[in-house]
PAPAGU-564030 format. One record per atom (N, C-alpha, C): residue number from 1; x, y, z. Coordinates in Angstrom, 2 decimals. Atoms other than C-alpha are relative to their C-alpha. Example, Ala and Ser with C-alpha at 12.3 -4.5 7.8 and 13.67 -1.06 7.14 Angstrom:
# residues 2
NODE  pos        X        Y        Z
NODE    1     0.89    -1.19     0.00
NODE    1    12.30    -4.50     7.80
NODE    1     0.90     1.20     0.00
NODE    2    -0.82    -1.19    -0.06
NODE    2    13.67    -1.06     7.14
NODE    2    -0.77     1.09     0.73
# end
This chain:
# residues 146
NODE  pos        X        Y        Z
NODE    1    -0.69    -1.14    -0.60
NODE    1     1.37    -4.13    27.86
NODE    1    -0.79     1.27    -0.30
NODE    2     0.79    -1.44     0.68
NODE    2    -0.51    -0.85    28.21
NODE    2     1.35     1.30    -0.78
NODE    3    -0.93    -1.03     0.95
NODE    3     0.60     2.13    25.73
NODE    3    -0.25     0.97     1.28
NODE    4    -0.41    -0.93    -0.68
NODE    4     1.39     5.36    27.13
NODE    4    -1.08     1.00     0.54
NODE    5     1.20    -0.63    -0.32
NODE    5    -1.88     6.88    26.63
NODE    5    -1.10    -0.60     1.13
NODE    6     0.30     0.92    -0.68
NODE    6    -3.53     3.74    28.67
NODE    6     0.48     0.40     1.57
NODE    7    -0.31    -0.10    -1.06
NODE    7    -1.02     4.67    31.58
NODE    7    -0.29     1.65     0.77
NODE    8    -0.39    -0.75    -0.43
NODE    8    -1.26     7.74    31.48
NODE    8    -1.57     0.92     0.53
NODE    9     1.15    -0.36    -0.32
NODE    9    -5.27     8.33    31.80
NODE    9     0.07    -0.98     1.66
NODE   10    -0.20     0.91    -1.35
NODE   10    -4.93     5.18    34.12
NODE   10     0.57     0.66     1.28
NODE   11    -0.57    -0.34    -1.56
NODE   11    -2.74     7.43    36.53
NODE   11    -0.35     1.61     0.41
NODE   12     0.95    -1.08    -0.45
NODE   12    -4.69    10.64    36.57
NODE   12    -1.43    -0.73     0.71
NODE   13     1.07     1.01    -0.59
NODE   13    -7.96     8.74    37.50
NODE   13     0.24    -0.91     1.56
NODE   14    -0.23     0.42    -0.63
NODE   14    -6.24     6.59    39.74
NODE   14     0.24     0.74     0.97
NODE   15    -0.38    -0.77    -1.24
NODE   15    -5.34     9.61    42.37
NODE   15    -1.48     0.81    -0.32
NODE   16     1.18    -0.81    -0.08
NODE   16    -8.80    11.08    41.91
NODE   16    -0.99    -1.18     0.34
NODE   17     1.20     0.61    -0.49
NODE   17   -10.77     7.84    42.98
NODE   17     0.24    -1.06     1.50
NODE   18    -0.35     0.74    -1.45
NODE   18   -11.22     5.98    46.47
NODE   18     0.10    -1.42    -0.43
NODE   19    -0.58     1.40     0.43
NODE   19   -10.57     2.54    44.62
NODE   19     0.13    -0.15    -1.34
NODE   20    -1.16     0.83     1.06
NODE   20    -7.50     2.40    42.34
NODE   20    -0.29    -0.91    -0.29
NODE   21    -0.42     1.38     0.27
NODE   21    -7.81    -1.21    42.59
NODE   21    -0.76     0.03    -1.94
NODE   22     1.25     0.34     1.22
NODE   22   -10.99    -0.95    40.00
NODE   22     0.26     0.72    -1.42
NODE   23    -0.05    -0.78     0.83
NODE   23    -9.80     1.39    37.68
NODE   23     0.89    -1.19    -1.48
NODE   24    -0.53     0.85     1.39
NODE   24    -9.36    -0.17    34.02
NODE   24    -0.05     1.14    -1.18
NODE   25    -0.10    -0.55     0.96
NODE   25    -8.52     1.39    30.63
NODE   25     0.22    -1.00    -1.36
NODE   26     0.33     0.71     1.58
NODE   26    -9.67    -0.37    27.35
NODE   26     0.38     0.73    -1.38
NODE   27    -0.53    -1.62     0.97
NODE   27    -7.82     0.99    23.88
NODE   27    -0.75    -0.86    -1.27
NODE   28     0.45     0.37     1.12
NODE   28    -9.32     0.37    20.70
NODE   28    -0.13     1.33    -1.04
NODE   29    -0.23    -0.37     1.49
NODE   29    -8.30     1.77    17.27
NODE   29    -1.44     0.02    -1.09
NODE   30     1.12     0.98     0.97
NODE   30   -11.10     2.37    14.74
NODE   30     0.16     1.27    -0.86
NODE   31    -0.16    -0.53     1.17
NODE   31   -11.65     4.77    11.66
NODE   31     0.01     2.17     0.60
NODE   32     0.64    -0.68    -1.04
NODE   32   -12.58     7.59    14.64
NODE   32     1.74     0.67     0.18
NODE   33    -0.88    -0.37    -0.81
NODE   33    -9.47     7.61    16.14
NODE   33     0.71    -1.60     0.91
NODE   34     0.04     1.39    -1.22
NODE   34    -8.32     5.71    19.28
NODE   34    -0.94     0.56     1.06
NODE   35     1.01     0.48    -1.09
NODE   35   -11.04     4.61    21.93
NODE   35     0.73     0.01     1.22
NODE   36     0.04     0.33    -1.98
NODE   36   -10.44     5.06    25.77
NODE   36    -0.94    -0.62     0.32
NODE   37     1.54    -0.09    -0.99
NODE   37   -13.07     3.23    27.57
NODE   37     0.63    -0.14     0.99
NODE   38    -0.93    -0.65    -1.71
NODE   38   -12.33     4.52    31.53
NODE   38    -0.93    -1.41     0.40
NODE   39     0.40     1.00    -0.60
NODE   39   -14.05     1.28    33.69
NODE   39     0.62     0.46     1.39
NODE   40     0.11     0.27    -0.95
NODE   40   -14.15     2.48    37.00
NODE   40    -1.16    -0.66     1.49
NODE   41     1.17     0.08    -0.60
NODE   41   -15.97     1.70    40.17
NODE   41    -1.28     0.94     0.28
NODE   42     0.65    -0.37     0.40
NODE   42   -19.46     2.39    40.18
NODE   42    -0.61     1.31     1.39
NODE   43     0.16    -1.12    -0.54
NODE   43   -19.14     4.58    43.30
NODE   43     0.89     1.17     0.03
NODE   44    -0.87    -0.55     0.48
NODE   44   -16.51     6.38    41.74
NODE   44    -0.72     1.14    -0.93
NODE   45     0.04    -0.30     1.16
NODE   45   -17.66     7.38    38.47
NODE   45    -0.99     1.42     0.25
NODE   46    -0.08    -1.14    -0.52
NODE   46   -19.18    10.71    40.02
NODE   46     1.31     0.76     0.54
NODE   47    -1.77    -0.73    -0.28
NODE   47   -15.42    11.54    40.99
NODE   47     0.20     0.69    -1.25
NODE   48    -0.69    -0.51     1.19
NODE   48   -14.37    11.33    37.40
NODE   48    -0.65     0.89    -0.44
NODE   49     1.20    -1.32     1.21
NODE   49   -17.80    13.15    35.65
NODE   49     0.87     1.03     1.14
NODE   50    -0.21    -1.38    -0.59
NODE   50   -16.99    15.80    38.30
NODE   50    -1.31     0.80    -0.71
NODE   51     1.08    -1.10    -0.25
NODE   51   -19.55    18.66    38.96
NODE   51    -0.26     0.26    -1.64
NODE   52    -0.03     0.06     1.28
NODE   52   -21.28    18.99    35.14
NODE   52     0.78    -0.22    -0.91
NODE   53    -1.05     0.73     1.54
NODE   53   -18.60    16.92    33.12
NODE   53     1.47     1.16     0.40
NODE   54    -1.31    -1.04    -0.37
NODE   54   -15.72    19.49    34.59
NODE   54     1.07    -0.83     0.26
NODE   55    -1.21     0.42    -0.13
NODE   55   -13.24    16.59    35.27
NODE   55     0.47    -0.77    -1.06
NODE   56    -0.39     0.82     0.83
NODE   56   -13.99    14.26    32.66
NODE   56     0.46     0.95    -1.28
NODE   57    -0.73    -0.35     1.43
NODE   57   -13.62    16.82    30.04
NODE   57     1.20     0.88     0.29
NODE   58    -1.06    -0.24    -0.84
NODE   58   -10.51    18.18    31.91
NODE   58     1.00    -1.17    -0.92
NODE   59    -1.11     1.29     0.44
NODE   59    -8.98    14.58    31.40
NODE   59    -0.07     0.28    -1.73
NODE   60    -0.35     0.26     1.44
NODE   60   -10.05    14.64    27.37
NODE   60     0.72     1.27    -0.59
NODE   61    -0.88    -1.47     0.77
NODE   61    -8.32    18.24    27.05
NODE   61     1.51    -0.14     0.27
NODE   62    -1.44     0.77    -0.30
NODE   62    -4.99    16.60    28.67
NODE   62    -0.15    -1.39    -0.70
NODE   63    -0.20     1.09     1.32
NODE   63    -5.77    13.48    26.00
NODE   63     0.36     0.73    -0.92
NODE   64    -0.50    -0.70     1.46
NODE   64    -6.19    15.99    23.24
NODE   64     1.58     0.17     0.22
NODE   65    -1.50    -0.56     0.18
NODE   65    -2.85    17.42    24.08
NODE   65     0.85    -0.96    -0.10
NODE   66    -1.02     1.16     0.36
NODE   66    -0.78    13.90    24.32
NODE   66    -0.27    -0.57    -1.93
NODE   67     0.06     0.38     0.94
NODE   67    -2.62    13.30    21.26
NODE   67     0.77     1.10    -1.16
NODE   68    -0.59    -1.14     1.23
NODE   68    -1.28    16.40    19.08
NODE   68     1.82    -0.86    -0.11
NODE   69    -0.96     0.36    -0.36
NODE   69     2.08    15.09    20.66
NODE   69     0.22    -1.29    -0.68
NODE   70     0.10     0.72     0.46
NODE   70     1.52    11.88    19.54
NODE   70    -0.44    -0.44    -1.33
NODE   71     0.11     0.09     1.29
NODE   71     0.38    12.59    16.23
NODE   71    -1.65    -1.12    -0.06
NODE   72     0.65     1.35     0.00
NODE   72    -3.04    10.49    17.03
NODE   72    -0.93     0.81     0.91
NODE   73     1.03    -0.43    -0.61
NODE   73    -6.69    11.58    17.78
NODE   73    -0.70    -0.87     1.27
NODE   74     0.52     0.72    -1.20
NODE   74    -8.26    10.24    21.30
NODE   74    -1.08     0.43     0.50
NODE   75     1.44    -0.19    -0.72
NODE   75   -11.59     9.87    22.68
NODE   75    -0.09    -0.73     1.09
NODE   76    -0.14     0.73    -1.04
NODE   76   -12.34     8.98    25.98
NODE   76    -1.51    -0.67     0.24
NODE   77     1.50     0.44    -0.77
NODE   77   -15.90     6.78    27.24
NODE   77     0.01    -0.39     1.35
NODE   78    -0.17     0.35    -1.45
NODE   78   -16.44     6.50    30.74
NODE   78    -0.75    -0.73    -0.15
NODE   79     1.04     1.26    -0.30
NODE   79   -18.41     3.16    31.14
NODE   79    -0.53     0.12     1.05
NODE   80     1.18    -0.17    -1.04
NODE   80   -21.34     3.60    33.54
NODE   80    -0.18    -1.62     0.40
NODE   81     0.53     1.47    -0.43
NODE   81   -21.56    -0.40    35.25
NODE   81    -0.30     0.78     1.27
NODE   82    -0.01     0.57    -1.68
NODE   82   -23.32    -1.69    38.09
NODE   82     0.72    -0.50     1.00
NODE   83    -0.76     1.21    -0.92
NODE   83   -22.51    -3.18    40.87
NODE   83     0.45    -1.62    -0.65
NODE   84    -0.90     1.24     0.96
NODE   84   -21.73    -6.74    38.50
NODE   84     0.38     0.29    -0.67
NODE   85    -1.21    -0.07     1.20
NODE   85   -19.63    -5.09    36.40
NODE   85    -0.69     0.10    -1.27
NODE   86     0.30    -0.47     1.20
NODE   86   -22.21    -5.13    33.69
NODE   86    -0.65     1.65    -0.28
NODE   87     0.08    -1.24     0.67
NODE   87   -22.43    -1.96    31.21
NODE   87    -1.78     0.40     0.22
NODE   88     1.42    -0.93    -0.47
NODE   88   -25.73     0.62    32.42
NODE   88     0.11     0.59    -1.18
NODE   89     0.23    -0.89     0.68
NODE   89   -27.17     2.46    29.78
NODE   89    -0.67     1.20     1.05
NODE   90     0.58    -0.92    -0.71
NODE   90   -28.09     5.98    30.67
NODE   90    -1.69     0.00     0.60
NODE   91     1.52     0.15    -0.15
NODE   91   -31.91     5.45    30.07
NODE   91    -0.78    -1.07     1.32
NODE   92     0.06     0.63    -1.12
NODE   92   -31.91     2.53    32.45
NODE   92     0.31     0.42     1.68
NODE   93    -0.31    -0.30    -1.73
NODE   93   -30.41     3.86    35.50
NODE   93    -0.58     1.33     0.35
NODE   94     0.70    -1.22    -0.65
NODE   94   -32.57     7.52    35.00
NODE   94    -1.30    -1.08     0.28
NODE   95     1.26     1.04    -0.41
NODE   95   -35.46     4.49    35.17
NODE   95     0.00    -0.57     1.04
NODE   96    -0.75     0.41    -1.40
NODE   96   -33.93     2.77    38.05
NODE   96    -0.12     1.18     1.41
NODE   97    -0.15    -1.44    -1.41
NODE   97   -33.47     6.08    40.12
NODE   97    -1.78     0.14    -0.19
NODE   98     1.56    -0.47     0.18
NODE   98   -37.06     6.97    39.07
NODE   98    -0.87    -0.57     1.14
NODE   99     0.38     0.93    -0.92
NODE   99   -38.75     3.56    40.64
NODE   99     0.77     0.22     1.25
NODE  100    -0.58     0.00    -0.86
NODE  100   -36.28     4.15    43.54
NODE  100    -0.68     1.01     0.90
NODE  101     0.57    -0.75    -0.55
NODE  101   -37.76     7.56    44.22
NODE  101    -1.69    -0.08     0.27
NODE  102     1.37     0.93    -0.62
NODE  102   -41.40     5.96    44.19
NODE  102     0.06     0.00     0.86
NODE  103     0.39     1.41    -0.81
NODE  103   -40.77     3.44    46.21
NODE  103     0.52     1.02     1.84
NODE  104    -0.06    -0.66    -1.03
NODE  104   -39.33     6.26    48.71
NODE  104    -1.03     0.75     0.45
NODE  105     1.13    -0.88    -0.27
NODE  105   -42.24     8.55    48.71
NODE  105    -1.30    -0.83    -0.23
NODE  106     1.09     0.86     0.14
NODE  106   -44.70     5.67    48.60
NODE  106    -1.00     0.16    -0.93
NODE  107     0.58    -0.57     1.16
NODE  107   -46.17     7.24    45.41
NODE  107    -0.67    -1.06    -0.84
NODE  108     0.32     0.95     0.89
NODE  108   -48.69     4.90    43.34
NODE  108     0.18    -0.18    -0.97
NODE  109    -0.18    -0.62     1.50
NODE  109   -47.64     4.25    40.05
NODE  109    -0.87     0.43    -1.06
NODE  110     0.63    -0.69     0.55
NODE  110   -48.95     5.94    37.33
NODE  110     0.25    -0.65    -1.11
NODE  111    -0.41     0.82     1.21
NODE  111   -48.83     5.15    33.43
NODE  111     1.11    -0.03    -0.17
NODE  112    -1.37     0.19     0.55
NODE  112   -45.35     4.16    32.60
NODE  112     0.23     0.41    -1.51
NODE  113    -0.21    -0.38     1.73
NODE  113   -45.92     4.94    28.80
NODE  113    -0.03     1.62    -0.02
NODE  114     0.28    -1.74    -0.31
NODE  114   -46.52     8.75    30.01
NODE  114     1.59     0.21     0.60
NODE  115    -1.52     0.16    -0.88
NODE  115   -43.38     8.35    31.75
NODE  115     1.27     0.01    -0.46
NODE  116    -0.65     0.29     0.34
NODE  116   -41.56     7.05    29.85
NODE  116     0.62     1.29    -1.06
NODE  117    -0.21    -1.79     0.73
NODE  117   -42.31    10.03    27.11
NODE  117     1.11     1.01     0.49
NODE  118    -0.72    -1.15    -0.60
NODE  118   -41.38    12.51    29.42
NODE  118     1.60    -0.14     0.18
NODE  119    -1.29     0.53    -0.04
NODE  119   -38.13    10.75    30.10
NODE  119     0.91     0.26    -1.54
NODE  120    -0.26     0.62     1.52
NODE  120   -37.19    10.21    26.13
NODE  120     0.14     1.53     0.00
NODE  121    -0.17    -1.48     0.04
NODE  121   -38.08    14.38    26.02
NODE  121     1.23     0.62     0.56
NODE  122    -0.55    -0.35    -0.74
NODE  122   -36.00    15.04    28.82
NODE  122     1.93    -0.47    -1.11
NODE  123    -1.56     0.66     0.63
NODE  123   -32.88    12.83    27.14
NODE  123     0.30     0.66    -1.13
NODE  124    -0.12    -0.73     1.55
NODE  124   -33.52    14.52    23.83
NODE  124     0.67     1.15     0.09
NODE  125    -0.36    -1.20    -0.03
NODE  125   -33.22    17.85    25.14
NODE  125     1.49     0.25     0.68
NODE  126    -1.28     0.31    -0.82
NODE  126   -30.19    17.01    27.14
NODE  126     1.16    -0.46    -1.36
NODE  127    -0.96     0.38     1.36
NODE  127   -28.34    15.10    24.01
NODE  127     0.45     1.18    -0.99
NODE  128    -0.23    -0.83     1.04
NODE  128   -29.08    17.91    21.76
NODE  128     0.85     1.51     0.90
NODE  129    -0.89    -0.43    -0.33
NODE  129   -27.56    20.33    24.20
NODE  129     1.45    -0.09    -0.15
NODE  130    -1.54    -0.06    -0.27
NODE  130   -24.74    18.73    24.71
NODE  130     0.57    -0.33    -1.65
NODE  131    -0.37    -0.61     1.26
NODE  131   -24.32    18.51    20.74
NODE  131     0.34     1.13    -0.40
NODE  132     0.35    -1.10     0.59
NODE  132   -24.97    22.12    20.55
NODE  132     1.60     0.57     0.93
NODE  133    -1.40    -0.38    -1.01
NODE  133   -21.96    22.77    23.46
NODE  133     1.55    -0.92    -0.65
NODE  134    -1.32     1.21     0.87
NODE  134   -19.42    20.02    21.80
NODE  134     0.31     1.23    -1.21
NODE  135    -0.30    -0.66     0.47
NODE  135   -20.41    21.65    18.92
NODE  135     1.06     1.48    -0.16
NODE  136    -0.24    -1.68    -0.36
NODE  136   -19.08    25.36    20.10
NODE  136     1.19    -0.53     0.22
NODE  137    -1.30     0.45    -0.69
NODE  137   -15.98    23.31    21.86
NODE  137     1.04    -0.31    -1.27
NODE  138    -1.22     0.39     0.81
NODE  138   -14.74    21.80    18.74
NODE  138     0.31     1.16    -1.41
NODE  139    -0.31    -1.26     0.71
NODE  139   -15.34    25.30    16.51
NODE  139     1.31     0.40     1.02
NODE  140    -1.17    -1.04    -0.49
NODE  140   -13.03    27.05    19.19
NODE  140     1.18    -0.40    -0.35
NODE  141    -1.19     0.27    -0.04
NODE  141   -10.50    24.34    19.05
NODE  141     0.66     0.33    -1.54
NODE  142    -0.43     0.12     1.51
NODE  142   -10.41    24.57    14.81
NODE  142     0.66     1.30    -0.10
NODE  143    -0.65    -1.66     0.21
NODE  143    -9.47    28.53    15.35
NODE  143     1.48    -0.19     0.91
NODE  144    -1.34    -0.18    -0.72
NODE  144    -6.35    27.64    17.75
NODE  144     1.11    -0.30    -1.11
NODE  145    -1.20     0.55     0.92
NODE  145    -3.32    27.42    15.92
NODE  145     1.09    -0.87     0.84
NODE  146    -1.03     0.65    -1.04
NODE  146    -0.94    24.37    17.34
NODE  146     0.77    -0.84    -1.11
# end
């Protein structure tokens, strides 16, 4: 039986994507908190991110709040699958799109170990951003009083 938090991400999501059917919510308990993982379809999962992370972190600021309510911290993961349902890492599918855009512009390949670099740079600087913005998000929240 899903809990309340389960239904209740489950039915925001569900009116923001063109197939309900696919939409799943996984809960898992660990030293963290509790685990959301979102599992929708994989032509969806641009619905939920929304325009730079504006919906998904939308949904975890209406988690936080059931969670105060609930006495119980919540994190949400949106699972990135393919088309078979198995789990994409990020690094793979900016690799994937990469070869894709090749193979469109008939471009010869070049060293892949140069490539790859640049890629790894690119992710770094991106990760540590969004550390540096989390960061700032979860100072503001420590100054609210609730």
């Amino acid at each position: 039986m899903a809990t309340i938090d389960q239904q209740f991400v489950e039915y925001i999501v569900k009116t923001l994507v063109n197939n309900p059917e696919k939409v799943a919510v996984e809960r898992k308990i660990d030293e963290k908190g509790v685990l959301l993982s979102l599992t929708v379809d994989p032509s969806d999962v641009g619905r939920v991110i929304g325009k730079r992370g504006v919906t998904a972190q939308a949904i975890r600021v209406l988690l936080r709040a059931l969670g105060t309510k609930q006495d119980a911290r919540y994190n949400l993961k949106i699972v990135n699958t393919d088309e078979d349902g198995e789990e994409r890492k990020p690094r793979e599918k900016a690799v994937e799109r990469k070869e894709e855009i090749r193979e469109e512009v008939d471009e010869p390949e070049t060293n892949d170990v140069e490539e790859d670099d640049d890629l790894e740079e690119e992710t770094e600087e991106e990760t540590s951003e969004l550390a540096e913005k989390t960061r700032a998000e979860l100072a503001d929240l420590d100054d609210l009083d609730i």
